[in-house]
N, C-alpha and C positions, 0 to 999 in steps of 0.2 A: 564741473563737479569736483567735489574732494577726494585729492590719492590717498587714498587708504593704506594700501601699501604697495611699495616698488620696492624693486631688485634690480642687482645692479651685475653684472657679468659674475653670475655667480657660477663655480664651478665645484664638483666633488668626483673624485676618484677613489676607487678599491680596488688597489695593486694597478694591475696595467687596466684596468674595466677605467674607462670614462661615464660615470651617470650622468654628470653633466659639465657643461662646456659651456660658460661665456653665457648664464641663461640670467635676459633683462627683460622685466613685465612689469608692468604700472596699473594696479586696479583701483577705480575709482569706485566712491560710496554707493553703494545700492545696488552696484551690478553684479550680474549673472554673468560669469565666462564660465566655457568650457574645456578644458585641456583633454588634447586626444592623442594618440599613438598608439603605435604596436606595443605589447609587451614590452621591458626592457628598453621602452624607448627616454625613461628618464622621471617619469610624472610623479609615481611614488614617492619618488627619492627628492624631487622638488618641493612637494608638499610636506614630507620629513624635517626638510629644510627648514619652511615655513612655520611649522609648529611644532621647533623645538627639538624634534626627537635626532636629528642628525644637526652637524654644523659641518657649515662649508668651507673646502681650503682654503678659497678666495673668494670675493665678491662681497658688497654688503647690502644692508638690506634698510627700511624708513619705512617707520608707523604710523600715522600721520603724523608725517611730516618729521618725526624723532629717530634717530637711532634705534635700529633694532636688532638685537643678536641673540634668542632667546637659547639657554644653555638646555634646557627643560620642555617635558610639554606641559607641565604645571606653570612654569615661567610664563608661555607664549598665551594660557586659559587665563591667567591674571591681568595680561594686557591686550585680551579682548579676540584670540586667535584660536577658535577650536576646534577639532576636527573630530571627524568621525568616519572610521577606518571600515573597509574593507569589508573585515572580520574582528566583529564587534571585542571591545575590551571592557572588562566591569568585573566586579568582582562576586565570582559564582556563588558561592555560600550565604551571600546575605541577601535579604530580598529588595523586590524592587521598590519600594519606598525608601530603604538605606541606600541603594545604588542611585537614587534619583537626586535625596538629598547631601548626597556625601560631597561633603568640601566646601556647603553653603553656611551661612553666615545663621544661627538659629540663636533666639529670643528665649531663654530660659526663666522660671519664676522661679526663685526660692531653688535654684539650680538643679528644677527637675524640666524636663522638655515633655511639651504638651500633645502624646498620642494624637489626639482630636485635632490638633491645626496644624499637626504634621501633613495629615491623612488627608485635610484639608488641601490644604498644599498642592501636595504631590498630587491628589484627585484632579486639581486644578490644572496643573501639566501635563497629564494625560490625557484630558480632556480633548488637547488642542492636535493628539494626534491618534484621537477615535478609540481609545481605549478604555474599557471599564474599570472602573475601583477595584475590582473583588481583586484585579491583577497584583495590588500592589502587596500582599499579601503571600505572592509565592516568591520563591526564589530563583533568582537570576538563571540558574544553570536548569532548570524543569522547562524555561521559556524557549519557543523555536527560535532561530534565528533571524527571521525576520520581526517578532514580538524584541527581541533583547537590541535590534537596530532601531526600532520607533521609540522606545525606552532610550536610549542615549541621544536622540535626537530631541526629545524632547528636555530631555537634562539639558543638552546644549539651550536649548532654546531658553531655558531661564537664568543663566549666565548672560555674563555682557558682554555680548559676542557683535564684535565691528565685521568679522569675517568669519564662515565658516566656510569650512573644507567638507565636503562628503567624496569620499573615496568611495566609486561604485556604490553608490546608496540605494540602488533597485534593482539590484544583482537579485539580491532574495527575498523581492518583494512581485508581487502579481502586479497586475495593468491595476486591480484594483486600487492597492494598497498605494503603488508609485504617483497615481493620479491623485490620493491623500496626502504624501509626502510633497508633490508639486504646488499645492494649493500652501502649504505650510509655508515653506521657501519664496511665493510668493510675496506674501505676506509678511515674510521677514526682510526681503528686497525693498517692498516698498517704505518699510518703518528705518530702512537705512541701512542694514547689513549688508554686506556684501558677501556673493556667494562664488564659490571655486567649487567647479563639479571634475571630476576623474568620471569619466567613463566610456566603454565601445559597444553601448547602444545606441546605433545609429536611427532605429526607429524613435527614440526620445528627442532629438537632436534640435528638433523645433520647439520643446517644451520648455530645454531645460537653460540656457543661456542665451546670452544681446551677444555677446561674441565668443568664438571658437578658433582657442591658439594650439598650433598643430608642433608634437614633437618627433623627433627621429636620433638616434643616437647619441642620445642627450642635448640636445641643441635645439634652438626653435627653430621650426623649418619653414612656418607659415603661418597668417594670420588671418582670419573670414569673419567678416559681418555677418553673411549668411552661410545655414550650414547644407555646400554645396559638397555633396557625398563624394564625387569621382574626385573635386579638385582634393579632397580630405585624404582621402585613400593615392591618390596621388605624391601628396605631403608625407604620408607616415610610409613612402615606399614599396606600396603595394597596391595593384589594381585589381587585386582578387576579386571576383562577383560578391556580393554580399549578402547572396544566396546562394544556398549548397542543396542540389536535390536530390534525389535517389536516378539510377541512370533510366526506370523506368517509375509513370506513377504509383504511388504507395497501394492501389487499387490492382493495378498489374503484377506488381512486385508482389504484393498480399497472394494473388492467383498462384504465379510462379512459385512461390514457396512452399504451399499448403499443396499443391503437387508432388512434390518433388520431398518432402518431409514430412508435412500431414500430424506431427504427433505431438502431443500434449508435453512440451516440457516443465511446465509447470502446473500445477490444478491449485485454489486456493479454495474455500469452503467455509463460508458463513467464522470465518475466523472474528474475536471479540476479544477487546482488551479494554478491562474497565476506565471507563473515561477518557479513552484514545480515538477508537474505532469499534461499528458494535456490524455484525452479520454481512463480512465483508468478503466475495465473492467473485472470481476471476480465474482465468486462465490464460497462460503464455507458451504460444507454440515455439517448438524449435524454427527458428531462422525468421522470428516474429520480434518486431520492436511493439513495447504496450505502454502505451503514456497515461501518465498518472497526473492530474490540474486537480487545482482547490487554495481557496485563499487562506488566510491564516488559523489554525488551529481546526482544519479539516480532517488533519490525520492523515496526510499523504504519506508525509517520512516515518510516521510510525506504526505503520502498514508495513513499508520497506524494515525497518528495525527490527520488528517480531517473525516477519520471513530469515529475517539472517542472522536470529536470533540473540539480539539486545534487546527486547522487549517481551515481558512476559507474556502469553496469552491466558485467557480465563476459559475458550473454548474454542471449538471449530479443527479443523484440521486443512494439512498440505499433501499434496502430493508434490514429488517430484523425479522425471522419467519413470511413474508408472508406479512408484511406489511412495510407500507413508514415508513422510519426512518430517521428525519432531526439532526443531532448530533451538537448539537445549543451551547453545553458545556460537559466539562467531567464531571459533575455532574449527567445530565439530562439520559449520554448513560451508567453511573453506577445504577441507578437507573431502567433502561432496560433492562438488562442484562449484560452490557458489562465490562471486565476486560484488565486494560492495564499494562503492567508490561514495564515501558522504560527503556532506553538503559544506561542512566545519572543517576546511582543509586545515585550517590553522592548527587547532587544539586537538582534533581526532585521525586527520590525515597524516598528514608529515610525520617524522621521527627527526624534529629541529636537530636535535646532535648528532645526527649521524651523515654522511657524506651522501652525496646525490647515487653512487652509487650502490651505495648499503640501501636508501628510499625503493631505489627501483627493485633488489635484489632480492631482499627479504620474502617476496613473495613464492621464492624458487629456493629457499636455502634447504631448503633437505635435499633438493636434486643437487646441487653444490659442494655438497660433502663427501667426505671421503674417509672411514671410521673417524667419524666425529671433528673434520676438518675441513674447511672452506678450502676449496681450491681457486685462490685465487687469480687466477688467468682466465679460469673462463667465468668466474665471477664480472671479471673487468672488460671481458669481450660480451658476456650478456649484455653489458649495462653501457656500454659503447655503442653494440648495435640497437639499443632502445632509443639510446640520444641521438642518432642518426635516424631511424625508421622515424620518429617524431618531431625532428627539427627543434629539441630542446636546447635554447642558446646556453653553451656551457662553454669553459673552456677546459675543465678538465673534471671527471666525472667524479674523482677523490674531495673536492670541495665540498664543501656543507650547504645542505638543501636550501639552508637563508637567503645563499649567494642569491638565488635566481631568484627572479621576479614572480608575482604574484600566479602569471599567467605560465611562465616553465614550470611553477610546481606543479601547478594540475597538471601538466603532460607526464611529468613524474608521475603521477599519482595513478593516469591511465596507463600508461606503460608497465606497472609496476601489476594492475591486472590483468593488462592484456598476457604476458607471457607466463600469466597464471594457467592453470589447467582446468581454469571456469569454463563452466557450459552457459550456467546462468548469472547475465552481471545486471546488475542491479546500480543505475547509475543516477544519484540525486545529485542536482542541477552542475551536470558534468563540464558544463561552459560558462560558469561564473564567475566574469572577472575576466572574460578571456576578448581580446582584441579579434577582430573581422578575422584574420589573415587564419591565427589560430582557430576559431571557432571554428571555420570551415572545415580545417585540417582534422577536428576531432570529429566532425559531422561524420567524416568521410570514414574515418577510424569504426564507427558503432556503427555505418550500413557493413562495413567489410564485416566487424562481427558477427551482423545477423546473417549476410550471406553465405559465412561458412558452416551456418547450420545453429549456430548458438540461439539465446534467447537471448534481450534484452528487457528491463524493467525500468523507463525511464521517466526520471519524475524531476520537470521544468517549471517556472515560474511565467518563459518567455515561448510566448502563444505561436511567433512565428516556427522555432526551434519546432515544437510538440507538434505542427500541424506539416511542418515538412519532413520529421522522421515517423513520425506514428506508423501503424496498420494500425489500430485500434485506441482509443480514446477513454479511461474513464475517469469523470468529473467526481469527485468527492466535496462532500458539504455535511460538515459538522456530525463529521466519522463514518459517512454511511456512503457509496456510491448512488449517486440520484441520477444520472445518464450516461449512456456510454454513445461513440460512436465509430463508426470504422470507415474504414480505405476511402471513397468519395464524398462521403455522408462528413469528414471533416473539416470542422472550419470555426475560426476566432470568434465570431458572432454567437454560434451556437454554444460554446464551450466556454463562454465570459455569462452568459445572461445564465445557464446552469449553475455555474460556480458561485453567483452573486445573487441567485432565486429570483432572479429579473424576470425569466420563463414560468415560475408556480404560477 
């Protein structure tokens, strides 16, 4: 087969950090590889490489078969190189028929562009990744984040793409949606592209690429035909279980709590927000985790929004610890107890300019003061002992939250409420993006939560996550809770055929 493109000991440094080191790969036309590591193990920063967004100290790189040093990620999409990041990039204010066709080559008459074979168009490209016309109509920033990821995929897909990159492409997509996306990529493998997956979903691992090149400290550490879990997890330096349980079943654990605390911390009631979610119904006990599944435009996260109030309601009300709770702004419900960790670490998590430990800090800056002054010593020893209690790879906690990799920021982001004075955290898909070693680590983080009495609200995409931490389960489907299940009564089977009306 034909290389597509090779690397050549390519290497990139930031300050004393090595991303990478001496890193040579050769992908041939059509195929599907895998790149896997821990956090920080280099892969971002590779594929950065690859398309343009970063350049390497050393090493060079051949496109078939040509020179390639792209300055740009616009340079790297004109000679056939494109990626789709993480957390999606487009641009929020225009809709998604401009976001789909921006930067394409359009046929004007009489130098007006024709609505109707636009529409056409673009109708045509979303076609191929299950999406209805009426979408094209709204605008990028209204769309969840899994609708605004099938939307750039499908943009890629009508480019002339030799290679594409998906950086975690099913982070925040359901089994359903990623089993959509799989058949896409197929499809595009076999017509000749070649595809580079980033990701540390290990249950995908048979799906998604012919081979799986393993990184560790910027450097290739290992290469597998097939993808044999222990020898992977061997490779990226950690032999962690790649399961994380509760120390007793969720059933047990459920008993043991509602003993020993028993009380409603949360009540929710027939709440309704026009064309989000309509007579939406739950409650969440102290020292109780409650998972929240449903595929796209269900209204999981916008259930969680109008509880921590970024989203209006039209009726219904809340309780919270026994009393009415009107969530009027996220200010008013952090100040009550409440902790939201959201799904958009990029654009609504982080605070990009401020240092990792201004990220963590902020959530504690009134206890920090002193007549209207940051005392900073224990400013820098709060945010010291968070990067220690969480294994945040840092080297110094004054750096800016960019430093770290995809997977230290969300431990930022959870650290940053855990030594919040929340009762109730409220955590959407709080392990996306995040490598085995980490995920566990955070696994372990939201049972300690719940077992010192807090509530949890958590709302996952990945079946296994939701069905090892849950007490409680409920499935949403086009704004409305349509099953719930609890403690032994949970399970992937039941709670996919719910969410996808496979069970009506």
């Amino acid at each position: 087969m034909n290389e597509i493109l090779t690397s050549r000991k390519l290497s990139k440094s930031y300050g004393p950090t090595h991303a990478l080191r001496d890193v040579s790969i050769s992908i041939t036309q059509g195929e599907k590889i895998a790149i896997l590591g821990a956090n920080g193990a280099g892969k971002s920063t590779l594929m950065k490489v690859f398309s343009g967004a970063v350049q390497p100290d050393n090493g060079t790189m051949e496109l078939n078969g040509s020179s390639y040093a792209p300055k740009t990620p616009n340079e790297a999409i004109v000679k056939g190189v494109s990626t789709i990041y993480q957390e999606p990039f487009f641009f929020p204010h225009l809709s998604v028929l401009e976001n789909l066709l921006m930067g394409q080559a359009m046929q004007a008459r009489k130098g007006l562009l024709s609505l109707k074979e636009l529409t056409k168009q673009a109708s045509e490209l979303i076609s191929q990744v299950s999406l209805e016309p009426k979408i094209l109509k709204k605008n990028m920033s209204s769309l969840s984040l899994a609708e605004q990821q099938l939307i750039l995929i499908a943009r890629s897909v009508d480019q002339n793409v030799k290679l594409l990159i998906l950086d975690e492409p099913t982070t925040i997509l359901t089994d359903t949606e990623a089993s959509r996306l799989f058949a896409i990529v197929d499809n595009l493998a076999i017509s000749g592209t070649s595809i580079c997956y980033i990701t540390h979903r290990f249950d995908e691992l048979d799906r998604v690429a012919d081979r799986f090149i393993v990184m560790r400290d910027g450097e290739i550490s290992g290469e597998l035909q097939e993808p044999d879990k222990a020898r992977i997890l061997k490779m990226m330096g950690t032999e962690t279980s790649m399961t994380s349980s509760r120390a007793m079943p969720p059933a047990m654990a459920q008993e043991s709590k509602l003993d020993s605390n028993g009380s409603e911390m949360l009540t929710v009631s027939n709440l309704t927000a026009q064309g989000k979610f309509n007579d939406v119904s739950f409650t969440v006990g102290s020292g109780q985790i409650v998972g929240f599944y449903g595929l796209i435009g269900s209204g999981r996260t916008e259930v969680a929004k109008a509880i921590f109030g970024e989203l209006p309601l039209q009726s219904g009300s809340i309780n919270f610890k026994g009393k009415p709770f009107v969530p009027r702004s996220a200010r008013r419900s952090m100040e009550a107890g409440l902790a939201y960790l959201t799904e958009d670490r990029k654009t609504q998590g982080i605070f990009k300019f401020l240092s990792i430990r201004e990220n963590i800090t902020i959530s504690i800056i009134a206890r920090l003061q002193s007549f209207g002054i940051i005392k900073k010593p224990a400013e820098i020893e709060a945010s010291n002992q968070a990067v220690s209690r969480h294994a945040i790879k840092t080297q110094d906690v004054n750096n800016l939250i960019t430093s770290l990799s995809g997977g230290n920021q969300q431990k930022v982001l959870l650290a940053r409420l855990l030594i919040s004075n929340a009762e109730l955290f409220i955590l959407d898909e709080p392990t996306r993006g995040i490598d085995v070693k980490t995920k566990s680590e955070i696994h372990d983080a939201i049972i300690e939560v719940a077992r010192n009495g807090n509530a949890v609200l958590l709302i996952t995409s990945e079946l296994p996550e939701l069905v090892r931490l849950s007490d409680v389960v409920h499935v949403l489907r086009k704004g409305e809770i349509i099953a719930s299940y609890s403690n032994s009564a949970i399970n992937e089977k039941d709670i996919l055929s719910s969410a996808t009306a496979l069970s009506a």
